[in-house]
Structures are given as structure tokens and as C-alpha cells.
C-alpha positions in Angstrom: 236.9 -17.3 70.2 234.0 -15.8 72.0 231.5 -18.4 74.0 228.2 -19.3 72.5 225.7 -19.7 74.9 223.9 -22.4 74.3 223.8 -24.6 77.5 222.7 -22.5 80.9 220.1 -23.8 83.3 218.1 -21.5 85.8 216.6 -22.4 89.1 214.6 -20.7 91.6 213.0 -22.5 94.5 213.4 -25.3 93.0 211.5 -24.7 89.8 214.1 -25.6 86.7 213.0 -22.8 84.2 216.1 -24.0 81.7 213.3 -25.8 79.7 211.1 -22.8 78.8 213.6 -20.1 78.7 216.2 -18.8 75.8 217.8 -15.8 77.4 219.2 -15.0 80.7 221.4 -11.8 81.8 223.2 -11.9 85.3 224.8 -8.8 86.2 226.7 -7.2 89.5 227.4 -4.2 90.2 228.9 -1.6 93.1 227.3 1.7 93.7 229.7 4.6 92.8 230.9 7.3 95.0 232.8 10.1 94.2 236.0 10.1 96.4 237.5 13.3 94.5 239.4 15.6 96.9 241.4 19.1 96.4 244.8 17.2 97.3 244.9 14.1 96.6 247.9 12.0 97.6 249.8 11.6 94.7 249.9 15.1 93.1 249.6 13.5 89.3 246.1 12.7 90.1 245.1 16.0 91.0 242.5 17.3 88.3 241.4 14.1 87.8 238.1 12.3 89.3 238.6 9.5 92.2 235.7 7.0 92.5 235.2 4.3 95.0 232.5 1.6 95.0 230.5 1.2 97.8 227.3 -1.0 98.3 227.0 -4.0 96.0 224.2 -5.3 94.1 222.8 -8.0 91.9 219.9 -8.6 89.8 218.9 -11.3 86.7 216.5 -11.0 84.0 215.4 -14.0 82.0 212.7 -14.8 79.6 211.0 -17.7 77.2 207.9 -19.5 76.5 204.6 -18.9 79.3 203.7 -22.2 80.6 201.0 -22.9 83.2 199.2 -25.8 85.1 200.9 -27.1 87.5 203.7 -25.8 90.6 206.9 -26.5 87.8 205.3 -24.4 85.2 206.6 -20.5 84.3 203.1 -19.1 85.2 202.7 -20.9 88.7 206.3 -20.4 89.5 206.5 -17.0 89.4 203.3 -16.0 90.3 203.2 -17.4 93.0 207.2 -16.0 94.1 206.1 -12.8 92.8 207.3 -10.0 95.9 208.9 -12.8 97.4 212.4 -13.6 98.5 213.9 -17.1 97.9 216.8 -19.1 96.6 217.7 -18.9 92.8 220.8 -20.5 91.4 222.4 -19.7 87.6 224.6 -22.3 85.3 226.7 -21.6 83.1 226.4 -25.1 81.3 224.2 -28.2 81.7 224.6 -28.5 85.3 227.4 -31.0 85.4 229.4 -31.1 88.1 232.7 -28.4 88.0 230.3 -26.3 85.7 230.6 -22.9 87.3 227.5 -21.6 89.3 226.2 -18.1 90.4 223.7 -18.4 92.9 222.0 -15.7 95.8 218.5 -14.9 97.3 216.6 -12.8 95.5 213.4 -10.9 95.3 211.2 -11.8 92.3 210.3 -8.5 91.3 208.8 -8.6 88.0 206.8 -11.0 85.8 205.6 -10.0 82.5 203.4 -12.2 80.4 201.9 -12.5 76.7 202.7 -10.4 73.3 201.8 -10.9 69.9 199.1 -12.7 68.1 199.7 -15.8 66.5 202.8 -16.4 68.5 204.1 -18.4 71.2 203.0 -16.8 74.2 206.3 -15.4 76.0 207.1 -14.5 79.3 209.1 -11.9 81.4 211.2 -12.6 84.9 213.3 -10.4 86.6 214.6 -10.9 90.4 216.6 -8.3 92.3 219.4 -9.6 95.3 218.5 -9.9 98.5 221.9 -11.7 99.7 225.7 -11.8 98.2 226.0 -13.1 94.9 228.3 -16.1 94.9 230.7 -17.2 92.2 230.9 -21.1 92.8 230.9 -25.0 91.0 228.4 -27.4 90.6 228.7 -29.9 93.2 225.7 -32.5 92.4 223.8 -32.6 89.2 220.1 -32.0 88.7 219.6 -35.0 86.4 220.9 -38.0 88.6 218.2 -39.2 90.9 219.2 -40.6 94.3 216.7 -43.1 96.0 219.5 -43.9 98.4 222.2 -42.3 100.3 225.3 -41.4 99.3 228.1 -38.8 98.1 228.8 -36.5 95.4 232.2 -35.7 93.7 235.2 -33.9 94.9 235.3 -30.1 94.1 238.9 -29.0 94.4 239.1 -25.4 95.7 242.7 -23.2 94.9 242.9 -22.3 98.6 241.6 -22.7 102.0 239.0 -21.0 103.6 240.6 -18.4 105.3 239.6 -15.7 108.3 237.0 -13.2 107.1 235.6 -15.6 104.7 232.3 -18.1 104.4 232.1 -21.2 102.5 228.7 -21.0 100.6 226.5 -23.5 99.8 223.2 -23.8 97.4 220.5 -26.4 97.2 217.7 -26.5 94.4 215.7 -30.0 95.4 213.8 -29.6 91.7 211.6 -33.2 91.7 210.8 -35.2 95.0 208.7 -38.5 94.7 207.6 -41.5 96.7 205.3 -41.7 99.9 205.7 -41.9 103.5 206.8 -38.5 103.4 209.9 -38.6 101.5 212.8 -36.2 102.4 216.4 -35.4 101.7 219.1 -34.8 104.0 222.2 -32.5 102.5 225.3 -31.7 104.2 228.1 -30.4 102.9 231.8 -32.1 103.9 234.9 -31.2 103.4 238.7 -32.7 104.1 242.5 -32.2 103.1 242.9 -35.1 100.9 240.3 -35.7 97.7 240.0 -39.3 99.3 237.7 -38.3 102.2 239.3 -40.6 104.5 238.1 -37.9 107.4 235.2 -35.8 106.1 234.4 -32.8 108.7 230.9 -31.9 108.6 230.6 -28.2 107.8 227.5 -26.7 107.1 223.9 -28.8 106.7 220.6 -27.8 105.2 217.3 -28.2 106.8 215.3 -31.3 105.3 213.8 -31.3 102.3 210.2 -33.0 101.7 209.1 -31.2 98.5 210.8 -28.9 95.7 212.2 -26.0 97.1 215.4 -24.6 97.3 218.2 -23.1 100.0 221.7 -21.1 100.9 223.7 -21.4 103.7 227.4 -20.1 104.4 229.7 -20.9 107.4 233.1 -19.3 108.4 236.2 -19.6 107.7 239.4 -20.4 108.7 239.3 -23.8 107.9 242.7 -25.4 106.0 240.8 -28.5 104.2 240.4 -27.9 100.3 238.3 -30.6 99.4 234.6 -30.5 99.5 231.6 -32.6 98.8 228.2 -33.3 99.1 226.6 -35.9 101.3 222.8 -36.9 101.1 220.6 -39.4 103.6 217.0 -40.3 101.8 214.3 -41.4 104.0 210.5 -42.7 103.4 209.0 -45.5 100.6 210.7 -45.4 97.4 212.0 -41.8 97.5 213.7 -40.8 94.8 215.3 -36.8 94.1 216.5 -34.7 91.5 218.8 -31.7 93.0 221.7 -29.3 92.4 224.4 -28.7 94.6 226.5 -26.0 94.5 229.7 -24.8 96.5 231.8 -21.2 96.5 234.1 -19.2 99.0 233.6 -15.5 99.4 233.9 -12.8 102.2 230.3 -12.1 103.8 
């Protein structure tokens, strides 16, 4: 049976756009290049066009309902991106932890307001790679606040990190309250049994004191196939919503 999309979230720089949007298209491709030659090696091939792909690209499109008045809102959001490279991360489900997770950094290269009278006012959003488009898994979910410090829930991967690869990591920090300058420390752990009974510290992200969002990667080989995410909280009554998200690729 073919799957109805129903549940996807969207975030970029931190701005959750799931709540104003209905339709989202993700695609990657690789540039062609003709490889034809007069002999080729295997003589049955001869007559026949050879084609190899070359430089790799990605690019969304999503759209909804305009919204404006404050930094959260469509209109703000993407105005404000607009020619601007950042951090934007794609769910394939309600942003539960194993749900899978495309995320990059992107150029917001489009924003398209308004239509027709007597409508809801729609909008237009389209954002063009700036950085490898990762395949990954939802390591935290957006809709669990943390106001103190802790850890987030084993993601199995099939394999170690091997040579010539990165493990990638993706943090959208989409609601930050409290005072005395609240921020949010994530790091990203990972160790050979699912107990973490000796996490290694792989990669960390720079604090967070406001919504935003960032990627980071580090280099394989490393032989531990459990990963997590840990988070430190600091200032009076903080208190974060943010998604987490993990993947292995080649740079």
C-alpha cells in the first residue's frame, strides 16, 4: 500500500513551519555526464549511451498558510532567511524519536506570498543545498521540554562508522524560555553497548541561547554503534523544545 502523507514536520533555524504548511517536496539529484566512448569495454555496450553522475545537489519546496507577527511566524521566518544560508531539517513523521530525518544547510532562495481573494492567504518556500543532504533518525523530540539535564534514547545504527565517512548531527532549538540567559548544551555520545556504560563524546554543538538551529559532522572510523544525545541546561527556570537528529554518510 502506498504511504499517505499526513505527518511531516519542517524546520529551519529553528522555526517549526509543520503548523502552517500542507505540502513539502525534498528531492536529490546528481548532475549527468555523458561518459559515452567509441570502444567501450564490454563490446555489447557499444552503440549505446554511458552516463555518469557527477556533482550532487539538493533542494526543497514547501508551502501553506502566510502567517506574520512575531520571529516563529512564516512571514518573519523567511523574510528574514531570505539569501541566507542556514540549518533546515525534514521529518518524515511527527518527530518521534527513530522517525527518519533528512536534514542539510541550505540557501532560502525563494519566498512567494498571497493569491486569491477571499482565501486564506498562502505562502511559497523554496531552499536550495548548500551542504550534503543527510539521510538520518530522530534522536530527541521537539515536543518534550527539558528544564534539566539529561539524555536522549539510544539510536541503533547497522554498522560502524568506518574510514572515509562522518557521523552527522542536526540541532533545531525551536522554543527557549526562562531568564538569566538560558542556554542549552548538546553533545552527541556514542558507545558499543545500548547501556552507555562508557559514552565517548564525539562531536558538540556550540551553546544555544535562543531558537536557532545547527549541523556538525566528525570522522570516522569509530567501531561504537550506539548513539545518543546529551543536554546540560543552565540559567533560572530554562526550559527547551529541540530536535535532534543523527546519520552516517561519506563527506
Amino acid at each position: 500500500m502506498p504511504d499517505v502523507l499526513i505527518d511531516a514536520r519542517i524546520f529551519g533555524n529553528g522555526v517549526n513551519f509543520s503548523g502552517r504548511s500542507n505540502k513539502v517536496e525534498l528531492s536529490i539529484e546528481a548532475e549527468e555526464f555523458d561518459a559515452t566512448v567509441f570502444e567501450p569495454d564490454n563490446p555489447a555496450d557499444a552503440g549505446w549511451r554511458a552516463r555518469r553522475g557527477t556533482v550532487l545537489d539538493s533542494k526543497a519546496a514547501f508551502s501553506g498558510f502566510w502567517t506574520a507577527g512575531d520571529p516563529s511566524k512564516v512571514d518573519n521566518a523567511l523574510w528574514s532567511q531570505l539569501g541566507t544560508v542556514n540549518a533546515w531539517s525534514f521529518v518524515r513523521g511527527k518527530g518521534a524519536p527513530g522517525d527518519i530525518c533528512w536534514f542539510t544547510q541550505a540557501l532560502t532562495a525563494k519566498y512567494q506570498v498571497f493569491g486569491d481573494y477571499g482565501k486564506p492567504a498562502p505562502f511559497d518556500g523554496a531552499i536550495s543545498g548548500s551542504w550534503p543532504l543527510i539521510r538520518g533518525t530522530v534522536a530527541h523530540p521537539h515536543t518534550t521540554a527539558r528544564s534539566a539535564n539529561g539524555a536522549g534514547v539510544d539510536v541503533p545504527f547497522t554498522g560502524a562508522v568506518p574510514a572515509g565517512q562522518y557521523l552527522y548531527a542536526a540541532l533545531q532549538v525551536v522554543s527557549v524560555a526562562g531568564t538569566a540567559t538560558p542556554t542549552l548544551s548538546v553533545v552527541v555520545e556514542s558507545d558499543s553497548v545500548a547501556g552507555f556504560t562508557a559514552p565517548v563524546q564525539r562531536l558538540a554543538f556550540a551553546p544555544a541561547t535562543g531558537i536557532g538551529a545547527q549541523v556538525a559532522r566528525v570522522a570516522g572510523p569509530f567501531t561504537d554503534t550506539h548513539f545518543r544525545v546529551r543536554w546540560t541546561v543552565a540559567g533560572t527556570s530554562p526550559s527547551f523544545l529541540f530536535c535532534g537528529a543523527l546519520g552516517v554518510a561519506p563527506a
